[in-house]
C-alpha positions as a LaTeX table, in Angstrom:
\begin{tabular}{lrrr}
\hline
Residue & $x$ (\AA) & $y$ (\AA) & $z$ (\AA) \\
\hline
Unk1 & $-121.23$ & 21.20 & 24.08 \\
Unk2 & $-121.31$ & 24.58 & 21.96 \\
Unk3 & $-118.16$ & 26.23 & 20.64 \\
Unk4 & $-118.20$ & 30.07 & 21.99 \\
Unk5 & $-115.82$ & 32.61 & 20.92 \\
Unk6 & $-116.09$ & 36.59 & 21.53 \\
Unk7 & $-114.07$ & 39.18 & 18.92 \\
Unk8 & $-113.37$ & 42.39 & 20.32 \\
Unk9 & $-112.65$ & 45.30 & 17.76 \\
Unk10 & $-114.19$ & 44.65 & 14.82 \\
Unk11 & $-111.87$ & 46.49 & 12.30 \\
Unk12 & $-110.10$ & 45.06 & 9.81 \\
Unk13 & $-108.37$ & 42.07 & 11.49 \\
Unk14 & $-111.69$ & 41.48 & 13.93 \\
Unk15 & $-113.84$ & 41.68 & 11.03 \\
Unk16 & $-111.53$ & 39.22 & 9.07 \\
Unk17 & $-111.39$ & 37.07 & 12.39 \\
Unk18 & $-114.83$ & 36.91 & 12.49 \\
Unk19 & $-116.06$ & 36.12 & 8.62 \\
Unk20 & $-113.26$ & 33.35 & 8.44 \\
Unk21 & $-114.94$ & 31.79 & 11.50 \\
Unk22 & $-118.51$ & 32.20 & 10.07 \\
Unk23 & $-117.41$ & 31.41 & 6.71 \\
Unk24 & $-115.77$ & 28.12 & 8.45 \\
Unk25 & $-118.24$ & 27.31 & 10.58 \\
Unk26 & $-116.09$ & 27.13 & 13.50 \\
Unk27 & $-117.98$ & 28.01 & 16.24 \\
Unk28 & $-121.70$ & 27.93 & 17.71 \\
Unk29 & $-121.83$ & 31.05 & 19.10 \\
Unk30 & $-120.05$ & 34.40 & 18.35 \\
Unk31 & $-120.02$ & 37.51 & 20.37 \\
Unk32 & $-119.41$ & 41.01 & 18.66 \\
Unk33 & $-118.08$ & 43.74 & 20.29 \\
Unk34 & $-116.72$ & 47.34 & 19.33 \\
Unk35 & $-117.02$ & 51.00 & 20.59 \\
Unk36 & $-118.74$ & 51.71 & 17.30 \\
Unk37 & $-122.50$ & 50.75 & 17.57 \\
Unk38 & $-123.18$ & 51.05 & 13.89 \\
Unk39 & $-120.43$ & 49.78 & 12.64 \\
Unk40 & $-120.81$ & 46.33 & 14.49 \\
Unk41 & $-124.63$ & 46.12 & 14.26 \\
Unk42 & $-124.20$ & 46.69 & 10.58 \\
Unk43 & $-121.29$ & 43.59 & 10.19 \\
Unk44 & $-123.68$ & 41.64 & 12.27 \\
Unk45 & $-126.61$ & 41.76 & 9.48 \\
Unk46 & $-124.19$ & 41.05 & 7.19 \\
Unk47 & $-123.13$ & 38.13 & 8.40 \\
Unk48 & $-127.21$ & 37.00 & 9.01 \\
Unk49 & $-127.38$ & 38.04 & 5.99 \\
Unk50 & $-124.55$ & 35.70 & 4.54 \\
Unk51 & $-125.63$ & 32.57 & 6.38 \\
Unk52 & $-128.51$ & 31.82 & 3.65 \\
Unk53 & $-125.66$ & 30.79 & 1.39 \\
Unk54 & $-123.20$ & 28.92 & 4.11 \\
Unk55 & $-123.36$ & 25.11 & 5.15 \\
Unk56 & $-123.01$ & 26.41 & 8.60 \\
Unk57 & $-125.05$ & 28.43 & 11.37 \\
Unk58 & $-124.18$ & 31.11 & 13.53 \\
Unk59 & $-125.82$ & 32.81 & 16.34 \\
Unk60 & $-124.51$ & 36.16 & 17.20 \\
Unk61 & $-124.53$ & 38.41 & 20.18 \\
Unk62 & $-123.89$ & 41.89 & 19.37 \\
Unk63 & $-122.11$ & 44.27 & 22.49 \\
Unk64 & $-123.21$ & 42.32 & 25.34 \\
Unk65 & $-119.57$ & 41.67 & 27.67 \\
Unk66 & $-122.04$ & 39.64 & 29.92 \\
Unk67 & $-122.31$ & 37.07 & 26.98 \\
Unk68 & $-118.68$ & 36.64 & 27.23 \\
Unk69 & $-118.99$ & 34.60 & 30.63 \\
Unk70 & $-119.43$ & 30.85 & 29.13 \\
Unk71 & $-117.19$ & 31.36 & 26.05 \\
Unk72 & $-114.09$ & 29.72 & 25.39 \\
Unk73 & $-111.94$ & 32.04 & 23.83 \\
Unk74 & $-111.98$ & 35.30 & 23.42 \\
Unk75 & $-109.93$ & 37.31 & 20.36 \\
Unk76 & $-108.66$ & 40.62 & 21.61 \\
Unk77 & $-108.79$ & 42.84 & 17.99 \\
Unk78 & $-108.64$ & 45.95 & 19.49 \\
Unk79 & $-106.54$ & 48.87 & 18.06 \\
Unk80 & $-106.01$ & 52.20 & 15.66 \\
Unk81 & $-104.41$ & 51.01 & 12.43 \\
Unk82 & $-103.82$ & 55.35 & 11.40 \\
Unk83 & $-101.01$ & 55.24 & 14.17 \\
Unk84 & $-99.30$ & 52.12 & 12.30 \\
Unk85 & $-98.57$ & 54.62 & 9.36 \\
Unk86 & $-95.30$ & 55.79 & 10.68 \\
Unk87 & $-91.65$ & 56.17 & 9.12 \\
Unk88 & $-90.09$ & 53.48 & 11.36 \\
Unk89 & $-92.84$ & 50.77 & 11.55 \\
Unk90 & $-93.18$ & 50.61 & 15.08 \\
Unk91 & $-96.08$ & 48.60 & 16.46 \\
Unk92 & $-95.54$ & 50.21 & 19.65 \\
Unk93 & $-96.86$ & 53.82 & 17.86 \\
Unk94 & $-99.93$ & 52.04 & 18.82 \\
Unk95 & $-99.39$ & 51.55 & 22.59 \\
Unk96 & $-100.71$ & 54.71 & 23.88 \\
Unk97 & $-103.94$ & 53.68 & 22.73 \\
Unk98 & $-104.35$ & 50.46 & 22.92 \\
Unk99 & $-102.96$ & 50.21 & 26.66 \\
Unk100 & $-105.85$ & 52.48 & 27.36 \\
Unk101 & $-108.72$ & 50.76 & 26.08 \\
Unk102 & $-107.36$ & 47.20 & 26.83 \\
Unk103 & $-107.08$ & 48.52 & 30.66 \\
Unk104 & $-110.81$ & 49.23 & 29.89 \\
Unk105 & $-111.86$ & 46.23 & 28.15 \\
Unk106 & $-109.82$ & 43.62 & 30.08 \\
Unk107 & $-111.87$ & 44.88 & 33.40 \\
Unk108 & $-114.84$ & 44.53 & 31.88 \\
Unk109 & $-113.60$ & 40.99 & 30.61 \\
Unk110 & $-113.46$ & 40.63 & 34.31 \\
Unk111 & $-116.39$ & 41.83 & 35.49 \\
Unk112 & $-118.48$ & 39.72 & 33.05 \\
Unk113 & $-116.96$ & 36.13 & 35.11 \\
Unk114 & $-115.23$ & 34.87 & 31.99 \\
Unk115 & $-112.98$ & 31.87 & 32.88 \\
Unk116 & $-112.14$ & 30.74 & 29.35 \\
Unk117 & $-108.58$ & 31.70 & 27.02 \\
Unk118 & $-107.62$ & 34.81 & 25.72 \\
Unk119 & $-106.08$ & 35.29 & 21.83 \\
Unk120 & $-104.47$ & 39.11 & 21.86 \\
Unk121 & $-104.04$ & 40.27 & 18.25 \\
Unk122 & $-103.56$ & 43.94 & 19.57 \\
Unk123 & $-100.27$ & 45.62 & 18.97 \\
Unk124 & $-97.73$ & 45.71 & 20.39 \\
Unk125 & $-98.69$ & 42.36 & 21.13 \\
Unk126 & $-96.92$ & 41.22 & 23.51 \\
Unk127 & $-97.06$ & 43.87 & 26.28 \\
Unk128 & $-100.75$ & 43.53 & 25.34 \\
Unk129 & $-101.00$ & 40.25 & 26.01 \\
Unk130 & $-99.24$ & 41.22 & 29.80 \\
Unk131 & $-101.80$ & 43.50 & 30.31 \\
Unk132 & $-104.61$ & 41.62 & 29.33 \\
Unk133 & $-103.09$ & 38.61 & 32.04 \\
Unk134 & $-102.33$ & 41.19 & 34.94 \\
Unk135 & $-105.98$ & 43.02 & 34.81 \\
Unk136 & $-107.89$ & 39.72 & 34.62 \\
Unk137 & $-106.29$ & 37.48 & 36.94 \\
Unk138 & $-106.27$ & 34.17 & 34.19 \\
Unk139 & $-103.41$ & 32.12 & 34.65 \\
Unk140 & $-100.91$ & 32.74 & 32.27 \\
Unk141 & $-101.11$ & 30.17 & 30.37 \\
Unk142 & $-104.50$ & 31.09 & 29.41 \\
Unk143 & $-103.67$ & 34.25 & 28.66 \\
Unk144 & $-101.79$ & 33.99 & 24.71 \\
Unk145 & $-100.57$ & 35.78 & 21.99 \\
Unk146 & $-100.39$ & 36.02 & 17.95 \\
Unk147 & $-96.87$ & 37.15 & 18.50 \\
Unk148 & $-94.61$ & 35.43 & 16.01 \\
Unk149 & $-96.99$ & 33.10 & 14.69 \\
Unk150 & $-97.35$ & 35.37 & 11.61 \\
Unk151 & $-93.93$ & 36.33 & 11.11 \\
Unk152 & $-93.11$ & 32.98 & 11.24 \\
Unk153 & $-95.64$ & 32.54 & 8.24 \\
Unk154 & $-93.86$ & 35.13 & 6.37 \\
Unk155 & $-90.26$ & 33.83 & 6.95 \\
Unk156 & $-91.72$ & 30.25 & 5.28 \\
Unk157 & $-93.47$ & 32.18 & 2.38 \\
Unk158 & $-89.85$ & 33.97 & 1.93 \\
Unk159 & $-87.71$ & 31.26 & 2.16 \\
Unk160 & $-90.50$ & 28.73 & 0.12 \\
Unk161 & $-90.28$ & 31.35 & $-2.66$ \\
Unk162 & $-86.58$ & 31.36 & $-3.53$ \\
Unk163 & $-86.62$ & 27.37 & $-3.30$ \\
Unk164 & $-89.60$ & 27.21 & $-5.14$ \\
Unk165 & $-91.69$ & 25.37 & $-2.35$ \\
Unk166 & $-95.29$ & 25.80 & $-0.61$ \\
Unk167 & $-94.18$ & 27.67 & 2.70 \\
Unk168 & $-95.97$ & 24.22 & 4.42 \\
Unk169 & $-92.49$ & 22.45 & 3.68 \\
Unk170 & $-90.47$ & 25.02 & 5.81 \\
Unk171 & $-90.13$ & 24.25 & 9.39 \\
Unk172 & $-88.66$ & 26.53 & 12.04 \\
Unk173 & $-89.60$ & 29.80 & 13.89 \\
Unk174 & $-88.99$ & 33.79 & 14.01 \\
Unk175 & $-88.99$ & 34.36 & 17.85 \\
Unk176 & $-89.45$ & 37.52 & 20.49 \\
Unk177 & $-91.12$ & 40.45 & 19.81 \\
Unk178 & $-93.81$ & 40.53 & 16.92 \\
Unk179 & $-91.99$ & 43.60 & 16.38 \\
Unk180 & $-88.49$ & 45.29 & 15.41 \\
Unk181 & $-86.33$ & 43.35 & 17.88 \\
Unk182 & $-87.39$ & 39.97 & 16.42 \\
Unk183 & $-85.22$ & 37.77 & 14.54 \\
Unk184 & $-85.26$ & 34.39 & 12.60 \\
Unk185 & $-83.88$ & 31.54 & 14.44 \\
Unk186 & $-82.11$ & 29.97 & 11.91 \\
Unk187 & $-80.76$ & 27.29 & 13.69 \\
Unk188 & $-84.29$ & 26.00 & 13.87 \\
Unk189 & $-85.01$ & 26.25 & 9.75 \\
Unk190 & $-85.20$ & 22.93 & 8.16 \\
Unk191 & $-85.89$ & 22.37 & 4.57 \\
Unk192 & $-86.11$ & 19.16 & 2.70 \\
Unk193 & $-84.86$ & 16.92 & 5.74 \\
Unk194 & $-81.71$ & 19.14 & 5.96 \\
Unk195 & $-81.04$ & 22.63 & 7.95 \\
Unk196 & $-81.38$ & 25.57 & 5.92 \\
Unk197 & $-78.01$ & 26.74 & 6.92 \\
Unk198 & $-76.29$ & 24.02 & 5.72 \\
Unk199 & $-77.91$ & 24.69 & 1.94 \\
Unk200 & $-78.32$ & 28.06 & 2.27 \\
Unk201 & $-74.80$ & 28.50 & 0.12 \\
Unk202 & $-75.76$ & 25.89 & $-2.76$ \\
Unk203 & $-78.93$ & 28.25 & $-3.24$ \\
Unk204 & $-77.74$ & 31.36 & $-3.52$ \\
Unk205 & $-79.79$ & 32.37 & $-0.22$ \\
Unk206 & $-79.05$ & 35.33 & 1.62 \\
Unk207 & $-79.94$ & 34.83 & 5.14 \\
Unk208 & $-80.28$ & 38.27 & 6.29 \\
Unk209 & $-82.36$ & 39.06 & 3.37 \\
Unk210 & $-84.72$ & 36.58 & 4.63 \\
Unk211 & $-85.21$ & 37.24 & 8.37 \\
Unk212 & $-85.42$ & 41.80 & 7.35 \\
Unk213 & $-88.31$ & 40.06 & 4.60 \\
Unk214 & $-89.94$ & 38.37 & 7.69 \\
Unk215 & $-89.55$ & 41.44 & 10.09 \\
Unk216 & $-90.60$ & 43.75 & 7.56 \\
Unk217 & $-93.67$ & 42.13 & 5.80 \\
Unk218 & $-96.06$ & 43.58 & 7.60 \\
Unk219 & $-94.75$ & 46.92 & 6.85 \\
Unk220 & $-95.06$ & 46.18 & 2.75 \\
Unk221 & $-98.26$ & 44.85 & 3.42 \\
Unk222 & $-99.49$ & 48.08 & 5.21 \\
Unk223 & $-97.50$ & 50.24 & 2.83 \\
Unk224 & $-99.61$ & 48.81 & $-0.26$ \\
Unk225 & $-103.61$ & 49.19 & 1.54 \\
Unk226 & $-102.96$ & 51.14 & 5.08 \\
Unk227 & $-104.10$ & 48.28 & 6.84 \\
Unk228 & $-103.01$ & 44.56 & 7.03 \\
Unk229 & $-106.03$ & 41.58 & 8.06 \\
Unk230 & $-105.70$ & 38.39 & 6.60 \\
Unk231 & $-102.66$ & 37.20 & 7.86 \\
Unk232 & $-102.82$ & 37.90 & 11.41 \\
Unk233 & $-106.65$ & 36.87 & 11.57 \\
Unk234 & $-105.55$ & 33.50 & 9.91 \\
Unk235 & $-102.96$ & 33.19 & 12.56 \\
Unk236 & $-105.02$ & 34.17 & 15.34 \\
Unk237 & $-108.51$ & 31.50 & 14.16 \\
Unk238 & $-105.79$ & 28.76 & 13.96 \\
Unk239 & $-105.12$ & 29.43 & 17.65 \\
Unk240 & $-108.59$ & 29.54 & 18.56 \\
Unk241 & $-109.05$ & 26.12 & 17.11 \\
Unk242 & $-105.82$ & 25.08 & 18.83 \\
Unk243 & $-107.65$ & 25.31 & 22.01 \\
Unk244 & $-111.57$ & 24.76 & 20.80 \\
Unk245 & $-109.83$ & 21.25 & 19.66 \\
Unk246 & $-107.10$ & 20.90 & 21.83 \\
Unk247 & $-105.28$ & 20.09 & 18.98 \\
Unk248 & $-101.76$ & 20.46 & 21.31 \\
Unk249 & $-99.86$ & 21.97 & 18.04 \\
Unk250 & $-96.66$ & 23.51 & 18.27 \\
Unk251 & $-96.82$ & 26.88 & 17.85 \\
Unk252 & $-94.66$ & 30.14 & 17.83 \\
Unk253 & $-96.95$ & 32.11 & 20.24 \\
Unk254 & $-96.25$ & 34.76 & 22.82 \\
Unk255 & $-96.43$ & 33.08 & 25.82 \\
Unk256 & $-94.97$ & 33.87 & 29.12 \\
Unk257 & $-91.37$ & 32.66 & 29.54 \\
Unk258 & $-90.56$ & 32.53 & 33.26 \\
Unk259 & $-86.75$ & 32.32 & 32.68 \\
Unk260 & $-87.27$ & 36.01 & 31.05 \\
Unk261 & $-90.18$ & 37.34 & 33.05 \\
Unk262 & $-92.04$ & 38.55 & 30.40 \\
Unk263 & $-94.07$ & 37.77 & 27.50 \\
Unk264 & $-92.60$ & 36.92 & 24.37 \\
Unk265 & $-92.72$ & 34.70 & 21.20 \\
Unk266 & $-91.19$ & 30.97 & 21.60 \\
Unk267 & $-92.91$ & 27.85 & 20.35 \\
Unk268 & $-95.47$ & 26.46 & 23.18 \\
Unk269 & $-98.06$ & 23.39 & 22.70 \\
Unk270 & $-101.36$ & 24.70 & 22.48 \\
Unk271 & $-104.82$ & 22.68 & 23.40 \\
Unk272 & $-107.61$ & 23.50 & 25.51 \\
Unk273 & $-105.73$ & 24.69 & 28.43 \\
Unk274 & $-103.68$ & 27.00 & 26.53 \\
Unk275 & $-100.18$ & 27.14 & 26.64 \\
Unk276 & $-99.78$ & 23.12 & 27.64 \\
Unk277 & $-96.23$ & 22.80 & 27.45 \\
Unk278 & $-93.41$ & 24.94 & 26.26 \\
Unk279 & $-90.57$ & 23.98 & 23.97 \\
Unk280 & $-86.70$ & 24.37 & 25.00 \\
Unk281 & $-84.93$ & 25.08 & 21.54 \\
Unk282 & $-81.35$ & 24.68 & 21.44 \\
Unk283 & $-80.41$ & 27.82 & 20.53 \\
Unk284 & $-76.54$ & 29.49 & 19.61 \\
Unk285 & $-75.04$ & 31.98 & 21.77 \\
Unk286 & $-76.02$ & 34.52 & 18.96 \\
Unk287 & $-80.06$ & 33.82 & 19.48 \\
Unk288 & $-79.61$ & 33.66 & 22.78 \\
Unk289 & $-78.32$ & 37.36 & 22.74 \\
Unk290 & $-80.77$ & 38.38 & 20.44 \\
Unk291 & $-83.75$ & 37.06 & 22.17 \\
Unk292 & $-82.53$ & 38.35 & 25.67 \\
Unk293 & $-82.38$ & 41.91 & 24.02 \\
Unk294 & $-85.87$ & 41.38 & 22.39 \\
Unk295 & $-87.40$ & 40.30 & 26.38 \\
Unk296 & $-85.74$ & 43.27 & 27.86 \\
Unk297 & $-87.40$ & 45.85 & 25.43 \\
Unk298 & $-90.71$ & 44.08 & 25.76 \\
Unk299 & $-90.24$ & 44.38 & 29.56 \\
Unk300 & $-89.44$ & 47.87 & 29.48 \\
Unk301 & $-92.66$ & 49.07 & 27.81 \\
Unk302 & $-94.65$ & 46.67 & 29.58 \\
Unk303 & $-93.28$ & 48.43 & 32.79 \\
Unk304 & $-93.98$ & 51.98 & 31.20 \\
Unk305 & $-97.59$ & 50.67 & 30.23 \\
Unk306 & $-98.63$ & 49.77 & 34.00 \\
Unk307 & $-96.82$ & 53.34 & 34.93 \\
Unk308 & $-98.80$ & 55.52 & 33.03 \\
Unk309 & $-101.66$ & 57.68 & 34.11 \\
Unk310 & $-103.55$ & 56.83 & 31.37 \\
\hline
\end{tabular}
């Protein structure tokens, strides 16, 4: 059975997206779409022209949405990185674009029959990801987000660096928004065996330090080269091989969480149906409060997103 996968937007984080799954080999097939002709045509070649010198073959399908009926996953990449570069770094500067042309694309998603998972990079991610689910018709749990699963990343390389670790030995999860109202549930941080609260003291760690390094790396990332790619593209392949290989990994993902009606980023098994389970984290009262504020400002942009006349 061939591995399909489609990347739509091919900017910096599609393009990334799509060279690290070349590169890899991880898929059979790969469809390439974006607005601009040229532009995708040309990273097509490119990657033709790359294959000489992998262990691994490609074929790809350049613009065609009716390609996108038989594959597995498609990687949502849409988006206009120039409205990221804003004093406050708010993903959801981004919104009035990208709920435009997702309403566009997801129809057409639609239209072409497609039946397989979706993996929304596009910010603000997790109203995306809503949208994306309500204009399709997939089940939810086929319908998933990057969300957290980055931030995440970057609490671990923060908290790895100060103890002088690989980030692989930190365990536990930002959660919400992939945006401003998330927050680092630290109740779920383990290091060495032990929770990081209990030796955050004996290291000199300051917590709060930590989670604004996790919320804000993006934003130092951007602020350096006005873009960011290979973090979220890393986060979003290792979902799409979550599901080509139903690997069911535990993953910070946004996810739709019926006990908050919305979207949002909590740690879900992921295989080839998608979301295949989700996790119930014993949180304190304080997460609790935090991630109920986080839900309801997700909720109420998702609800000005379907409202606009657009």
């Amino acid at each position: 059975m061939t591995r399909k996968v489609g990347v739509i937007g091919m900017g910096n984080v599609g393009a990334t997206v799509a060279h690290y799954i070349i590169a890899m080999g991880f898929v059979d097939d790969l469809v390439l779409i974006d607005k601009n002709e040229g532009k995708v045509k040309a990273d097509a070649l490119d990657f033709e022209d790359a294959m000489a010198n992998l262990p691994f073959h490609t074929n790809i399908t350049v613009n065609d949405y009716s390609a996108l009926k038989d594959a597995d996953v498609i990687v949502s990449a849409l988006g206009n990185i120039k409205l990221q570069d804003n004093p406050n770094a708010d993903r959801f500067a981004e919104l009035p674009f990208t709920r435009q042309a997702v309403k566009e694309v997801a129809q057409k998603i639609k239209d072409s029959g497609f039946s397989g998972k979706i993996v929304a990079i596009t910010n603000p991610v997790d109203v995306i990801t809503s949208l994306y689910q309500k204009i399709t018709g997939l089940p939810k749990n086929h319908v998933l987000g990057t969300g957290t699963l980055l931030d995440s990343a970057r609490m671990k390389r923060a908290v790895a660096d100060r103890l002088h670790l690989d980030p692989r030995s930190v365990d536990g999860y930002n959660l919400g928004e992939h945006g401003n109202s998330q927050f680092t549930a630290w109740s779920t941080v383990r290091v060495l065996g032990k929770p990081l609260t209990e030796i955050a003291d004996k290291r000199g760690l300051d917590l709060d330090q930590l989670d604004k390094e996790a919320r804000m790396g993006g934003w130092t990332v951007f602020q350096g080269k006005k873009y960011t790619n290979y973090g979220v593209a890393t986060a979003a392949v290792k979902l799409v091989n979550a599901i080509l290989s139903n690997s069911l990994s535990e993953l910070p993902v946004s996810n739709y969480r019926e006990e908050y009606g919305v979207y949002l980023s909590y740690p879900a098994v992921v295989g080839r149906d998608g979301v295949v389970e989700q996790a119930q984290l014993d949180l304190t009262d304080e997460e609790l409060q935090k991630l109920q504020t986080s839900a309801d400002f997700i909720k109420e942009k998702y609800q000005e997103s379907l409202e606009a006349k657009d």
